[in-house]
Every structure is written in structure tokens, then in C-alpha cells.
mmCIF entry with sequence, helices, sheets and N, C-alpha, C, O atoms, coordinates in Angstrom:
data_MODEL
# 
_entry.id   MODEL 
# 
_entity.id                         1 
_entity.type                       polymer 
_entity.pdbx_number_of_molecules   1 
# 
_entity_poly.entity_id                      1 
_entity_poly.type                           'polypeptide(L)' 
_entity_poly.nstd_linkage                   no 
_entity_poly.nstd_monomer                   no 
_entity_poly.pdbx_seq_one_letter_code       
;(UNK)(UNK)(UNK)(UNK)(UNK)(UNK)(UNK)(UNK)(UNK)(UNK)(UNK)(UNK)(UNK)(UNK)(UNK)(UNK)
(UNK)(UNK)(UNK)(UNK)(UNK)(UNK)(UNK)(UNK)(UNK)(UNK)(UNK)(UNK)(UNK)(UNK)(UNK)(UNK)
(UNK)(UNK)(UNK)(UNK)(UNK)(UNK)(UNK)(UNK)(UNK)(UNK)(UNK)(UNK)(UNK)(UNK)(UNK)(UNK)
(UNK)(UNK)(UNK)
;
_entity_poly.pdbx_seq_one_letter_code_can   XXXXXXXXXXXXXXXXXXXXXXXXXXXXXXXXXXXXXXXXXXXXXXXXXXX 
_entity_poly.pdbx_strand_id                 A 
# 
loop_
_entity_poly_seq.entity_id 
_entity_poly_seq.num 
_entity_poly_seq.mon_id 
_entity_poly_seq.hetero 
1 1  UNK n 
1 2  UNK n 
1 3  UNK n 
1 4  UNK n 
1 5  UNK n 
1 6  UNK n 
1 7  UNK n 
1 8  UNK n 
1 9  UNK n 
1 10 UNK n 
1 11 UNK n 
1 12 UNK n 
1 13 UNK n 
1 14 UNK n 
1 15 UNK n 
1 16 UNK n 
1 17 UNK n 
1 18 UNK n 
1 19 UNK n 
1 20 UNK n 
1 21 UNK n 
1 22 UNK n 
1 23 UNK n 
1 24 UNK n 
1 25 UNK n 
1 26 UNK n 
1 27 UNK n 
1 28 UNK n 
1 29 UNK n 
1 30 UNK n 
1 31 UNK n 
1 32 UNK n 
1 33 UNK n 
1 34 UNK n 
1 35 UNK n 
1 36 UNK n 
1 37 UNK n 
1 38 UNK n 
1 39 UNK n 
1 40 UNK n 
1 41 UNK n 
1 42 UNK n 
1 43 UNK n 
1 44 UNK n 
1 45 UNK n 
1 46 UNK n 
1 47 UNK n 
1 48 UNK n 
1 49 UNK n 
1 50 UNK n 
1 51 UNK n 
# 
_struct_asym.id          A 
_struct_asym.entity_id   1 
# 
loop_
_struct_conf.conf_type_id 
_struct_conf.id 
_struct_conf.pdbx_PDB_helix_id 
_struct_conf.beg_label_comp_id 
_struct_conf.beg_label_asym_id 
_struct_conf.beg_label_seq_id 
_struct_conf.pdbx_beg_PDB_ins_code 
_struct_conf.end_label_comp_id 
_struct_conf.end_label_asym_id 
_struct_conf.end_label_seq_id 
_struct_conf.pdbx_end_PDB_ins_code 
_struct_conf.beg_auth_comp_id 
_struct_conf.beg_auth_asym_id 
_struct_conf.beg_auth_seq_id 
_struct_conf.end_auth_comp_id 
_struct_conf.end_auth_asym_id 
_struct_conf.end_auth_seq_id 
_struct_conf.pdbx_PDB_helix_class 
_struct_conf.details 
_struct_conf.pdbx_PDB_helix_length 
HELX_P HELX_P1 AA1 UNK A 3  ? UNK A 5  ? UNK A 3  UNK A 5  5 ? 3 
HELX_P HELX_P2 AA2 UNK A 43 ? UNK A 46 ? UNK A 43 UNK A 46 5 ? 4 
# 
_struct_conf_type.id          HELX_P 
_struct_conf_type.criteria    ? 
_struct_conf_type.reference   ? 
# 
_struct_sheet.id               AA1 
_struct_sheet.type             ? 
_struct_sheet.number_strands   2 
_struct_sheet.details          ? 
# 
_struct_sheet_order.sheet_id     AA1 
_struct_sheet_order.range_id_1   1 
_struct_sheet_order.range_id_2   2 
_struct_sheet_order.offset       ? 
_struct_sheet_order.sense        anti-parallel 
# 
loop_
_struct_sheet_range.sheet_id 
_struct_sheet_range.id 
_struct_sheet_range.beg_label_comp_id 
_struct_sheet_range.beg_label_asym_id 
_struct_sheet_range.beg_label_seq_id 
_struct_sheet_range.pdbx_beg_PDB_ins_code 
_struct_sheet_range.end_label_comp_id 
_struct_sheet_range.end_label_asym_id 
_struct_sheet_range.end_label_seq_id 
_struct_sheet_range.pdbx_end_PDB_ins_code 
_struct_sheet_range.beg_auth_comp_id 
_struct_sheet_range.beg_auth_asym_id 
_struct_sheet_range.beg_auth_seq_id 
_struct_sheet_range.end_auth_comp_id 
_struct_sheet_range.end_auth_asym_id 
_struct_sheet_range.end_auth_seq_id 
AA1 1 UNK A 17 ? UNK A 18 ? UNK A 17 UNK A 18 
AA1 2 UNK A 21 ? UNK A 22 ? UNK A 21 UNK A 22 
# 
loop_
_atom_site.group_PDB 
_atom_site.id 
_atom_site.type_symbol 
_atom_site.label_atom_id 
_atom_site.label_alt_id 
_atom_site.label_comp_id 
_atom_site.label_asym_id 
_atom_site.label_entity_id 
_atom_site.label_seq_id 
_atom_site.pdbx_PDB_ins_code 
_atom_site.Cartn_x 
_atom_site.Cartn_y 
_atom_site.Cartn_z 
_atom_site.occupancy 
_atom_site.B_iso_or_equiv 
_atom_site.pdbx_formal_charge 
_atom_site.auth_seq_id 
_atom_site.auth_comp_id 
_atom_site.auth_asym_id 
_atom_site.auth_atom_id 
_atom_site.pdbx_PDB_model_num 
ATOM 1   N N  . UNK A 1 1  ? -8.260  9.316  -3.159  1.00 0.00 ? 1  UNK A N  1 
ATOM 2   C CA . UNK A 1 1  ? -9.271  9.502  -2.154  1.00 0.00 ? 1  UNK A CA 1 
ATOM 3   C C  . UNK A 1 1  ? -8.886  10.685 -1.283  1.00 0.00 ? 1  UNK A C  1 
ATOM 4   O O  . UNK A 1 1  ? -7.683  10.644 -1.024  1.00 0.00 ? 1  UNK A O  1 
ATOM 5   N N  . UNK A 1 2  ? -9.555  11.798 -0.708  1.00 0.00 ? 2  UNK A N  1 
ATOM 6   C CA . UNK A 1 2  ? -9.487  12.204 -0.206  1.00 0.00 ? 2  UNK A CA 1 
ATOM 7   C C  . UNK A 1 2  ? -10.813 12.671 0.755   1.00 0.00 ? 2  UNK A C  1 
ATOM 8   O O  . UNK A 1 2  ? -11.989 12.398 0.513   1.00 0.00 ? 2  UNK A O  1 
ATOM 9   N N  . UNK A 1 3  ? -10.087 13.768 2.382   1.00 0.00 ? 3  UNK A N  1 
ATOM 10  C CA . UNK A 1 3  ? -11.300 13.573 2.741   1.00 0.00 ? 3  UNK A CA 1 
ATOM 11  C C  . UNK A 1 3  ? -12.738 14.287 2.610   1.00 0.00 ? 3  UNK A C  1 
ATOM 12  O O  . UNK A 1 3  ? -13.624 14.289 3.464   1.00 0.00 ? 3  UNK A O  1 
ATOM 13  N N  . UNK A 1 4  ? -12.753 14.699 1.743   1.00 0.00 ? 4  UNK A N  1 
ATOM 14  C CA . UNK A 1 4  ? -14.182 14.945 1.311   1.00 0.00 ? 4  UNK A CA 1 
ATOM 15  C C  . UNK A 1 4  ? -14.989 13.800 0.442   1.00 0.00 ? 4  UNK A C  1 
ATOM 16  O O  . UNK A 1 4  ? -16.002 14.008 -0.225  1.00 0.00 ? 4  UNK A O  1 
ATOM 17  N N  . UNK A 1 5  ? -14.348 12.624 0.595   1.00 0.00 ? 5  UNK A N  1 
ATOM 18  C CA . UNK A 1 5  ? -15.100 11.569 0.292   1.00 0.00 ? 5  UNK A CA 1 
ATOM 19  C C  . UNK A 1 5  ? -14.892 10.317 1.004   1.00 0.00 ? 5  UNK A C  1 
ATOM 20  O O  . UNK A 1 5  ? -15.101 9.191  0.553   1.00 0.00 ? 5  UNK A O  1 
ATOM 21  N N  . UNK A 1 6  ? -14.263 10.763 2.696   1.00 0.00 ? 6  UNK A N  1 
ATOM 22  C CA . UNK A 1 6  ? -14.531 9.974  3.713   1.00 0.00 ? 6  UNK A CA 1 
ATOM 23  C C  . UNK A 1 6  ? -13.377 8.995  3.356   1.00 0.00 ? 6  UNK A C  1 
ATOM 24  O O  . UNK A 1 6  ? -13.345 7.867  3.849   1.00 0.00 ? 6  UNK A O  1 
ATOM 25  N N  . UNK A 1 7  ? -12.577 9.375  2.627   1.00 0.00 ? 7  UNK A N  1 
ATOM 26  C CA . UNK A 1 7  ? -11.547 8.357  2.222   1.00 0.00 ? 7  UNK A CA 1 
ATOM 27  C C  . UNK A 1 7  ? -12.151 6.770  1.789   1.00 0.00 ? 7  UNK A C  1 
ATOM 28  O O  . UNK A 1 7  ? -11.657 5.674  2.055   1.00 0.00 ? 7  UNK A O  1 
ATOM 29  N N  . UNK A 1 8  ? -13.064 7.010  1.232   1.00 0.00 ? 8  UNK A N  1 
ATOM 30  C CA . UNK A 1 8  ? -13.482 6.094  0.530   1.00 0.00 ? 8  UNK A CA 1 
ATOM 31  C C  . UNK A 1 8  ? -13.720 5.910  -0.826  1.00 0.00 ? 8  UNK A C  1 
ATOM 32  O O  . UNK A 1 8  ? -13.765 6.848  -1.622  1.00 0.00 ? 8  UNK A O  1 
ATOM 33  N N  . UNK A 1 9  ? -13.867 4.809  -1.110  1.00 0.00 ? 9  UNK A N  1 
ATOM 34  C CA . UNK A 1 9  ? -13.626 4.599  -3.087  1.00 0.00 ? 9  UNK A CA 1 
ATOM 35  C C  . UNK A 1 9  ? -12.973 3.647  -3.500  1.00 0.00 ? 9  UNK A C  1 
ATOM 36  O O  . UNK A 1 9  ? -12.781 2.653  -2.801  1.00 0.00 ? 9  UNK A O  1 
ATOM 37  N N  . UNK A 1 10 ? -12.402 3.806  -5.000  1.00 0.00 ? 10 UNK A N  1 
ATOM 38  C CA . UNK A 1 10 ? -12.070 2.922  -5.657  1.00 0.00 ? 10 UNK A CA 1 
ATOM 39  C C  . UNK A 1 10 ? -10.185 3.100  -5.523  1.00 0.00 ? 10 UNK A C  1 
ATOM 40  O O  . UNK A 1 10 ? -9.840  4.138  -4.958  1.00 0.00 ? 10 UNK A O  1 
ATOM 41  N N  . UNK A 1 11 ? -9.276  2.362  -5.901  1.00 0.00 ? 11 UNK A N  1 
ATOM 42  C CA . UNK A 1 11 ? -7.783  3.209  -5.728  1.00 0.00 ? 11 UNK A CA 1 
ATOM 43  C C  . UNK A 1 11 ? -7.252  2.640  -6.748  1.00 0.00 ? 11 UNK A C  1 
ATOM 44  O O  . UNK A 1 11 ? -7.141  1.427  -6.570  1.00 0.00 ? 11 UNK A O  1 
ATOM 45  N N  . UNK A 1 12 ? -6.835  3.042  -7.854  1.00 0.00 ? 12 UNK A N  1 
ATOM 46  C CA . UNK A 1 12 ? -6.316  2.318  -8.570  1.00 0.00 ? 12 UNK A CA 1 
ATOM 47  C C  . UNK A 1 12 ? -4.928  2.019  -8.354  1.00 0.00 ? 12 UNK A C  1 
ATOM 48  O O  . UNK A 1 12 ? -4.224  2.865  -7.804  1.00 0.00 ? 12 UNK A O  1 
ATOM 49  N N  . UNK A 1 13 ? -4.252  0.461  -8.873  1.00 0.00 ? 13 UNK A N  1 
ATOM 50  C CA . UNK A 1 13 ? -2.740  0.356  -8.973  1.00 0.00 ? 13 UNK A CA 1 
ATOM 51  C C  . UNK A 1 13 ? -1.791  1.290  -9.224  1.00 0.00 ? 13 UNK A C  1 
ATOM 52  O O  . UNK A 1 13 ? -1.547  1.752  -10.338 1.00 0.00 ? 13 UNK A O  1 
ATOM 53  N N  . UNK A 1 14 ? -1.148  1.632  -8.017  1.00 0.00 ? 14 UNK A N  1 
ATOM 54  C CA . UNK A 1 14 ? -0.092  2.701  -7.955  1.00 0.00 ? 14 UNK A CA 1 
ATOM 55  C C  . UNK A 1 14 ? -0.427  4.090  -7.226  1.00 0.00 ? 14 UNK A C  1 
ATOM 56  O O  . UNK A 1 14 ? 0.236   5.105  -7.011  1.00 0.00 ? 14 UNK A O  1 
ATOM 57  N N  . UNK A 1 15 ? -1.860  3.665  -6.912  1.00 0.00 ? 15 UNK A N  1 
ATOM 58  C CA . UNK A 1 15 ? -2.764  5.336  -6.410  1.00 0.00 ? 15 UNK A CA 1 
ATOM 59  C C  . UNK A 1 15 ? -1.915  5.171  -4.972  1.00 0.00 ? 15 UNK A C  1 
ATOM 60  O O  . UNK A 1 15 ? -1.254  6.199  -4.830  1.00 0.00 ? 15 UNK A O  1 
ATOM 61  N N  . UNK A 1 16 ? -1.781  4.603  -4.285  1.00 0.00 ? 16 UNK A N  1 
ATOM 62  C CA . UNK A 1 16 ? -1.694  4.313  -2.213  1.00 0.00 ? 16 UNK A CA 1 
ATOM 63  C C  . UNK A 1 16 ? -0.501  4.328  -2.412  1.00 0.00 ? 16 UNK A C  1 
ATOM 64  O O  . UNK A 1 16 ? 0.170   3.602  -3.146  1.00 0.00 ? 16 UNK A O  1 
ATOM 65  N N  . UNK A 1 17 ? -0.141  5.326  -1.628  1.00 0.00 ? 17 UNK A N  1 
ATOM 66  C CA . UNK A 1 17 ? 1.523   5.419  -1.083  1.00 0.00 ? 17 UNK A CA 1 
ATOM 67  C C  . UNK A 1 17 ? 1.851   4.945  0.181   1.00 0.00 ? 17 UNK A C  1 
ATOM 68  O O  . UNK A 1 17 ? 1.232   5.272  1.194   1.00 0.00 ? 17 UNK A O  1 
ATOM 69  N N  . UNK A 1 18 ? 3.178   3.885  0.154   1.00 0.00 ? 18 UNK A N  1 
ATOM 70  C CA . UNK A 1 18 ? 2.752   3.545  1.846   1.00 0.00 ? 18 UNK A CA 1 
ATOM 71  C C  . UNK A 1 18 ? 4.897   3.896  1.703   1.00 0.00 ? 18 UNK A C  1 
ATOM 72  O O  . UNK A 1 18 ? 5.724   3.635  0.830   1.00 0.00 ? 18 UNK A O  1 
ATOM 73  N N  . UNK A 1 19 ? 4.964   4.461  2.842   1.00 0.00 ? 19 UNK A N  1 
ATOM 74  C CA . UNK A 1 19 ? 6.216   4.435  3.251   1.00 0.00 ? 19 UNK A CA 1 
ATOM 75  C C  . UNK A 1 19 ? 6.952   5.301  2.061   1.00 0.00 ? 19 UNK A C  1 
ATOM 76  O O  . UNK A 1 19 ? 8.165   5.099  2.014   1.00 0.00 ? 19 UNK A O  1 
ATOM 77  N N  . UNK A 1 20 ? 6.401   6.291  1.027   1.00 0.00 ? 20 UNK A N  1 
ATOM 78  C CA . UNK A 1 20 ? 6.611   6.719  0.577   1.00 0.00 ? 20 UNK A CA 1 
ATOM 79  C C  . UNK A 1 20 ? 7.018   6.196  -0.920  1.00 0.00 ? 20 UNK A C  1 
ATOM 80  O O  . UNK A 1 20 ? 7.760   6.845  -1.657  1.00 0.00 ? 20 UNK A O  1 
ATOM 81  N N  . UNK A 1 21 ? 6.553   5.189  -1.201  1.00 0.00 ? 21 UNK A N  1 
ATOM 82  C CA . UNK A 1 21 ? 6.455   4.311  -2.410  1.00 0.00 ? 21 UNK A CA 1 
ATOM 83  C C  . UNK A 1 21 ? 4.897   3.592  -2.975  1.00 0.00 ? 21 UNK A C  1 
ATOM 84  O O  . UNK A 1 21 ? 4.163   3.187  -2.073  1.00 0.00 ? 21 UNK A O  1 
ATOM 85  N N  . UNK A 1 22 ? 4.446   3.450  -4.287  1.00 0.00 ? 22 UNK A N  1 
ATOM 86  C CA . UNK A 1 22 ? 3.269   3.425  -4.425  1.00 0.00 ? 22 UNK A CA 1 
ATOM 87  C C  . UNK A 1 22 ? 3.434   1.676  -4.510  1.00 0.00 ? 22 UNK A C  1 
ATOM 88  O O  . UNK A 1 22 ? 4.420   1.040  -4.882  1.00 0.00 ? 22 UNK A O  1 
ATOM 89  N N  . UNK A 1 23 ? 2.002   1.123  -3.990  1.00 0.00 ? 23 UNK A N  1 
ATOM 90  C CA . UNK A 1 23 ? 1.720   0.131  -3.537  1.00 0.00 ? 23 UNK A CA 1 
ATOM 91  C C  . UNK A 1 23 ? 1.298   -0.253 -4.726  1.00 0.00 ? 23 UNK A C  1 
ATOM 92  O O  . UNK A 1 23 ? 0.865   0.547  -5.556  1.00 0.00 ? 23 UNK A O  1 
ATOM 93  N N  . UNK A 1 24 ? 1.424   -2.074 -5.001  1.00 0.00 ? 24 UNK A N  1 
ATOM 94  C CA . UNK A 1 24 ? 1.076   -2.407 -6.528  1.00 0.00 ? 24 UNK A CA 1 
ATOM 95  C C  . UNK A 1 24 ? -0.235  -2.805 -6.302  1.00 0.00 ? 24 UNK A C  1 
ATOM 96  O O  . UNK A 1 24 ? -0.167  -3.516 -7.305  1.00 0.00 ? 24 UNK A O  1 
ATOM 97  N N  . UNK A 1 25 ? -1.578  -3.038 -5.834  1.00 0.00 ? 25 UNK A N  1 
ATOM 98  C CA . UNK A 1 25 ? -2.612  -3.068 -5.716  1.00 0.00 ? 25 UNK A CA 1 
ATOM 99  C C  . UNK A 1 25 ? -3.828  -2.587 -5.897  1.00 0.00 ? 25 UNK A C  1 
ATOM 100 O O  . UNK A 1 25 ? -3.732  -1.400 -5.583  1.00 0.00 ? 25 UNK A O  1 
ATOM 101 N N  . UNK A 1 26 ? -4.893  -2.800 -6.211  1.00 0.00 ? 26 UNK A N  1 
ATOM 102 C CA . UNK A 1 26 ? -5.990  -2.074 -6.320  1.00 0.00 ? 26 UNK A CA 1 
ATOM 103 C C  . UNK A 1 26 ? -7.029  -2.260 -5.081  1.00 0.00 ? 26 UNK A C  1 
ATOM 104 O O  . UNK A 1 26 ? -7.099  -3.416 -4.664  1.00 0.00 ? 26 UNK A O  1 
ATOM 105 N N  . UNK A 1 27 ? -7.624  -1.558 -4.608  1.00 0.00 ? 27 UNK A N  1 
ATOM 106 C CA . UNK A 1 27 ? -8.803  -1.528 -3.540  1.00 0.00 ? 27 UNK A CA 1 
ATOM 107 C C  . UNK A 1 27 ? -9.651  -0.685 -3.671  1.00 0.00 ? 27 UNK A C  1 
ATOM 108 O O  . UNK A 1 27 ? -9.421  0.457  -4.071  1.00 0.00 ? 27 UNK A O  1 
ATOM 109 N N  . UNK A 1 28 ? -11.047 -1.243 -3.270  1.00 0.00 ? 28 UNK A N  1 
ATOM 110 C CA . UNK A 1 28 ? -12.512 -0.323 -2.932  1.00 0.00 ? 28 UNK A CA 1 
ATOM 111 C C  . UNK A 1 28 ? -12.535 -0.126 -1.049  1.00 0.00 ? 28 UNK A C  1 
ATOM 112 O O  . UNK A 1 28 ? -13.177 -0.857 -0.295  1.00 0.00 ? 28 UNK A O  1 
ATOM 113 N N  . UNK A 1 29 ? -12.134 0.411  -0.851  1.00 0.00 ? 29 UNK A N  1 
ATOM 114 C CA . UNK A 1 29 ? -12.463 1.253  0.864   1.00 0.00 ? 29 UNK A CA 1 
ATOM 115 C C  . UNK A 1 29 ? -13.637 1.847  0.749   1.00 0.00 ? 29 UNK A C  1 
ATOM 116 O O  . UNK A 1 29 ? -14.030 2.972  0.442   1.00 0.00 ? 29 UNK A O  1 
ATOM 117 N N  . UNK A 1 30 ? -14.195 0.661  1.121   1.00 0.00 ? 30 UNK A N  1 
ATOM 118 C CA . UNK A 1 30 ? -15.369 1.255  2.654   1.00 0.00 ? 30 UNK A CA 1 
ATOM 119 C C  . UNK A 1 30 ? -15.451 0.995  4.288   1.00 0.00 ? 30 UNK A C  1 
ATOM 120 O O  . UNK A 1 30 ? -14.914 0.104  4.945   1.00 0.00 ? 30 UNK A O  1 
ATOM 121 N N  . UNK A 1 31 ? -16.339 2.116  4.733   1.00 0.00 ? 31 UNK A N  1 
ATOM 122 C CA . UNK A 1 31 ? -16.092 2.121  5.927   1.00 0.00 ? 31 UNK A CA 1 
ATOM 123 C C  . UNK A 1 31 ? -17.587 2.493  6.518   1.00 0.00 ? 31 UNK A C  1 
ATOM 124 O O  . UNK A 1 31 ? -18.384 3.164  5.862   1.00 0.00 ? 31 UNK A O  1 
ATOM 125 N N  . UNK A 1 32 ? -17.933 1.871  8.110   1.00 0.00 ? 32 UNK A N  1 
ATOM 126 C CA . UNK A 1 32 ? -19.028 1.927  8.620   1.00 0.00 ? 32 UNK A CA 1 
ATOM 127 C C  . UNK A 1 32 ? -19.195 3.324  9.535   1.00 0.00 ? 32 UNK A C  1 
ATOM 128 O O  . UNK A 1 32 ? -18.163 3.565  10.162  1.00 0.00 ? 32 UNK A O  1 
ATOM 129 N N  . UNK A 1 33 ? -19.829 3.897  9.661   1.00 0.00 ? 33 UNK A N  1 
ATOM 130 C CA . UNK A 1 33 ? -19.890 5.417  10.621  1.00 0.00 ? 33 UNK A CA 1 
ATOM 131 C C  . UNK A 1 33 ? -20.046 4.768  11.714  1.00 0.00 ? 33 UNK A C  1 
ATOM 132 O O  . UNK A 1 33 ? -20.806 3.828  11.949  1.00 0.00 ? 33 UNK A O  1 
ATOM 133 N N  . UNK A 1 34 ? -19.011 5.502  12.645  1.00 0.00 ? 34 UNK A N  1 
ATOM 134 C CA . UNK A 1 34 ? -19.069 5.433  14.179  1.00 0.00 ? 34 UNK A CA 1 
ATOM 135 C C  . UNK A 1 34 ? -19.647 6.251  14.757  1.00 0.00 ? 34 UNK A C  1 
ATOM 136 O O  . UNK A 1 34 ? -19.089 7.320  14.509  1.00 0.00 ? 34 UNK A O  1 
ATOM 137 N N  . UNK A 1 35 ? -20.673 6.430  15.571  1.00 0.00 ? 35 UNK A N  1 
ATOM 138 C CA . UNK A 1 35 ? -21.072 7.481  15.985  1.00 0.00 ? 35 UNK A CA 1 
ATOM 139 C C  . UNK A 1 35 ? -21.469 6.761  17.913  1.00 0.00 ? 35 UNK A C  1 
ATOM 140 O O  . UNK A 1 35 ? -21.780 5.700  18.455  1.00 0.00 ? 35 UNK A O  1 
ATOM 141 N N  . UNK A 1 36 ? -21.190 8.138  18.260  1.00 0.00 ? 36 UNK A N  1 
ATOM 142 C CA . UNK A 1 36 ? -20.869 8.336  19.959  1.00 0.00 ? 36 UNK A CA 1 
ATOM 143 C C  . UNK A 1 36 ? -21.496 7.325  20.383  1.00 0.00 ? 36 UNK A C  1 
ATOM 144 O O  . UNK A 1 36 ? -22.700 7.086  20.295  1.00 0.00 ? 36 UNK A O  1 
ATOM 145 N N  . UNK A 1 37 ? -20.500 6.590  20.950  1.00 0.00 ? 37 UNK A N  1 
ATOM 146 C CA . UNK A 1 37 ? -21.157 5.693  22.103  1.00 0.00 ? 37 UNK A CA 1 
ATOM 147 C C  . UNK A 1 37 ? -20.861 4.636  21.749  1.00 0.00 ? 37 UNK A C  1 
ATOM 148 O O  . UNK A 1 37 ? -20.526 3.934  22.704  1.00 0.00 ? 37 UNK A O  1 
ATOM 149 N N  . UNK A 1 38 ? -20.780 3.791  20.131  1.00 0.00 ? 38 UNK A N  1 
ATOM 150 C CA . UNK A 1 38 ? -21.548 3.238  19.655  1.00 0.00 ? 38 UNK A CA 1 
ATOM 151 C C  . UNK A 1 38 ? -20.525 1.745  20.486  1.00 0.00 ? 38 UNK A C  1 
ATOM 152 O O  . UNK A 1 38 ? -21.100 0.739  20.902  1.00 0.00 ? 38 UNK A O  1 
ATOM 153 N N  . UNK A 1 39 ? -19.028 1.937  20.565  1.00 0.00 ? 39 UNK A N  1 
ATOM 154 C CA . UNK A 1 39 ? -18.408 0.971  21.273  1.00 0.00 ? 39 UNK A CA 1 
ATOM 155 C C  . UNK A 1 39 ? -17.708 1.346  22.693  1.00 0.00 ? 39 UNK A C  1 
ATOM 156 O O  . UNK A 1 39 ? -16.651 0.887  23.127  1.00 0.00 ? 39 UNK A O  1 
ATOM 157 N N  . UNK A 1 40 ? -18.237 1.931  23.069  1.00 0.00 ? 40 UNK A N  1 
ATOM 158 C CA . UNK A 1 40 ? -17.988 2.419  24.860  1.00 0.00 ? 40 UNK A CA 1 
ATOM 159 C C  . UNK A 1 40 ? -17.004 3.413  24.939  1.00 0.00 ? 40 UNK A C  1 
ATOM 160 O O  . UNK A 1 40 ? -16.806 4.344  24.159  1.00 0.00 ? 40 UNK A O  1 
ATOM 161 N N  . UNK A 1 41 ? -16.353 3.086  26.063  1.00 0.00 ? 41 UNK A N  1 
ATOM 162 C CA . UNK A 1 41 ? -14.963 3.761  25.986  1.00 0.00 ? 41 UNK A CA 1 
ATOM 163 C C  . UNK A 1 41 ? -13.652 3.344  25.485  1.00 0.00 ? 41 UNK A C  1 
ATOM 164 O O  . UNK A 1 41 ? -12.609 3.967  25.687  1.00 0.00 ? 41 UNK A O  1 
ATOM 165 N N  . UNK A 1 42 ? -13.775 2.117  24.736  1.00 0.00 ? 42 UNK A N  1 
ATOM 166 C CA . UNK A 1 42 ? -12.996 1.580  24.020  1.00 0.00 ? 42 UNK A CA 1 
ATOM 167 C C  . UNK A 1 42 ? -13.048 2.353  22.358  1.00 0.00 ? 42 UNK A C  1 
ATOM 168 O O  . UNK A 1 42 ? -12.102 2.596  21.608  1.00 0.00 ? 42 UNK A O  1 
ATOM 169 N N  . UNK A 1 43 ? -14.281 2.563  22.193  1.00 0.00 ? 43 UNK A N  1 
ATOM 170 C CA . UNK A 1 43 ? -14.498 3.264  20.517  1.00 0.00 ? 43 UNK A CA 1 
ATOM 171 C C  . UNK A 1 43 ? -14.242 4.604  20.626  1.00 0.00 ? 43 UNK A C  1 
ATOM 172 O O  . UNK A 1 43 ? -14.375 5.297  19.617  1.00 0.00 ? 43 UNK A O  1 
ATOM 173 N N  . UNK A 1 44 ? -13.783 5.268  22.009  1.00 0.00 ? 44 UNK A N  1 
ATOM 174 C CA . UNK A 1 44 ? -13.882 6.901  21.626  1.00 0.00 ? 44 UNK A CA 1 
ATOM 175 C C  . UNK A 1 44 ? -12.791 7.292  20.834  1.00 0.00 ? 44 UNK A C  1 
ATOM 176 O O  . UNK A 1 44 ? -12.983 8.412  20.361  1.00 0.00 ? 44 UNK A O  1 
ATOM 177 N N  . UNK A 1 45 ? -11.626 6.748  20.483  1.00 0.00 ? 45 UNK A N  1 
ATOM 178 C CA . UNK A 1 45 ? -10.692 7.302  19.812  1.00 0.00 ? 45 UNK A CA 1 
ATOM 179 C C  . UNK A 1 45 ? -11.317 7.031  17.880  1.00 0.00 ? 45 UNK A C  1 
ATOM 180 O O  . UNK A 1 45 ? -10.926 7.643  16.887  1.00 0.00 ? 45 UNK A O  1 
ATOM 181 N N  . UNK A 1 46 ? -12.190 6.098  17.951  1.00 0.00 ? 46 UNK A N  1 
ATOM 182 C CA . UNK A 1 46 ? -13.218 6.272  16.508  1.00 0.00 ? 46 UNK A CA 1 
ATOM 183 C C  . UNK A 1 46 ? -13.998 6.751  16.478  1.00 0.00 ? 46 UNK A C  1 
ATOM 184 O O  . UNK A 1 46 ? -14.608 6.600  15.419  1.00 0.00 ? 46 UNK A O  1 
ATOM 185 N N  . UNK A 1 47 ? -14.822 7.928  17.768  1.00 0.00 ? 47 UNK A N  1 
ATOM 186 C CA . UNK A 1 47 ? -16.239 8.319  17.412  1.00 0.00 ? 47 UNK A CA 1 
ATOM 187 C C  . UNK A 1 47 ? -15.676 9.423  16.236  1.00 0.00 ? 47 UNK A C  1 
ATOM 188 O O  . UNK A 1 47 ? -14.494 9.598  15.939  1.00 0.00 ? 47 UNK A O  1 
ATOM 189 N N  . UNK A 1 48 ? -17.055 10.230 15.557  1.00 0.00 ? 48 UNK A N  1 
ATOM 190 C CA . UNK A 1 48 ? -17.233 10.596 14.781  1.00 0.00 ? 48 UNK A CA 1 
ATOM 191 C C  . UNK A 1 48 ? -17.219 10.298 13.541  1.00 0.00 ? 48 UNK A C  1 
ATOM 192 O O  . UNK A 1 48 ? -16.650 9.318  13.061  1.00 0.00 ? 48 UNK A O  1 
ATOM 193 N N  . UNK A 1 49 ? -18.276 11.694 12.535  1.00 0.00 ? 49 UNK A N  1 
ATOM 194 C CA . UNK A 1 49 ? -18.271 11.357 11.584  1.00 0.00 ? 49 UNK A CA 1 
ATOM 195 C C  . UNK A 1 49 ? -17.197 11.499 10.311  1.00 0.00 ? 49 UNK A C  1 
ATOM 196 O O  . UNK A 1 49 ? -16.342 12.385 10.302  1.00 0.00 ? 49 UNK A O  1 
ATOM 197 N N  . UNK A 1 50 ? -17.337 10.571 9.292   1.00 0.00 ? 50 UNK A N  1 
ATOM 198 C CA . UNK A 1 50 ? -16.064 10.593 8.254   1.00 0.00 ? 50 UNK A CA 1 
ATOM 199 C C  . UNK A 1 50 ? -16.399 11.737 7.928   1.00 0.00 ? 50 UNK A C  1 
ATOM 200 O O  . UNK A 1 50 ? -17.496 12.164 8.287   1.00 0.00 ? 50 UNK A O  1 
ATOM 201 N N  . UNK A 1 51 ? -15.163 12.844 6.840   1.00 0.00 ? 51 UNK A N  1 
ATOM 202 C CA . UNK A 1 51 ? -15.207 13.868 6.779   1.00 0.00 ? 51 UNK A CA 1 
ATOM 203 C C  . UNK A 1 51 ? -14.754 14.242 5.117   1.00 0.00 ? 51 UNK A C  1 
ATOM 204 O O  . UNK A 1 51 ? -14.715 15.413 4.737   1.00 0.00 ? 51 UNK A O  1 
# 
């Protein structure tokens, strides 16, 4: 995944590196668009759009 696809998708087993070792799992990441405002001043460190 990368971000020209909003970091979203499919990942296959062994794709996600966490801590510098690949994770044995598979996942579909999705994610909802935040856009301004949408959770006060608590959401501003999420406004914008995925990229």
C-alpha cells in the first residue's frame, strides 16, 4: 500500500512491517475521510484528505 492509494487495500501475509520485521497476517484497510470540522478540535490532528 502506498500513498497514492490512501494506504488502503488488500496486504498480503508478510506485506506489513512492524518494528522492522514482517507481520504474519493478512488485512483489507479501509478508512473513512475526515474532512474539517468533522470532530471539533479534538479531530484536527485527522482533518484532511487521504493522499
Amino acid at each position: 500500500m502506498t500513498p497514492a492509494t490512501g494506504f488502503r487495500g488488500y496486504e498480503k501475509i508478510g506485506e506489513n512491517i512492524t518494528q522492522g520485521a514482517p507481520d504474519m497476517h493478512e488485512a483489507i484497510d479501509c478508512y473513512r475521510e475526515v474532512t474539517k470540522g468533522m470532530y471539533g478540535d479534538l479531530g484536527k490532528v485527522m482533518e484532511g484528505y487521504n493522499q
